[in-house]
N, C-alpha and C positions, 0 to 999 in steps of 0.2 A: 504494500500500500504506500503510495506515496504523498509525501507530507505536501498539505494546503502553503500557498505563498502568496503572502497579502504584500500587498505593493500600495508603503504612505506616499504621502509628496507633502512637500511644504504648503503650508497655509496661502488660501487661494481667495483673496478679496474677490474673485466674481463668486467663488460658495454662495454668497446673501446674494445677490444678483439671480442667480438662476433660483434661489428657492422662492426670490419673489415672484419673478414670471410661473414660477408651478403654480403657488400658491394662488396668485391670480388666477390659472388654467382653472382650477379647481373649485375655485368662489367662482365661476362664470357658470358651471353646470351645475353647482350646488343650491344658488345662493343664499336663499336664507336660511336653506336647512341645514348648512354649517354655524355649529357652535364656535368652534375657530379651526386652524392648523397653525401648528407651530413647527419652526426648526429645530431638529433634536440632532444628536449624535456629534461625534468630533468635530465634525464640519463646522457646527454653528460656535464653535470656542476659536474665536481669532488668535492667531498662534501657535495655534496647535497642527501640529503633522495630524496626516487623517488617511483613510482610505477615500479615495476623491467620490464618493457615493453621498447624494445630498437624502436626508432622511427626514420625513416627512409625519406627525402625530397629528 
């Protein structure tokens, strides 16, 4: 079996950028049936290395 390889990159000022346009996507089909979405995971802590995957609650 061989071993999973996660691959960080340095902290990526567009992260917030694309989570907003999601977010947006997502308030468009929803709308008021969203209580909210938030940014979760590595991505949304500025500075931090991450796996470049924006995560969405």
């Amino acid at each position: 079996m061989t071993k999973p390889i996660v691959n960080l990159s340095d902290y990526d000022p567009n992260w917030g950028k694309q989570f907003d346009y999601e977010q947006k996507r997502i308030l468009d089909v929803l709308d008021d049936k969203a209580v909210g979405i938030e940014h979760i995971g590595s991505t949304s802590i500025k500075g931090l290395e991450a796996k470049p995957i924006i995560t969405l609650l």
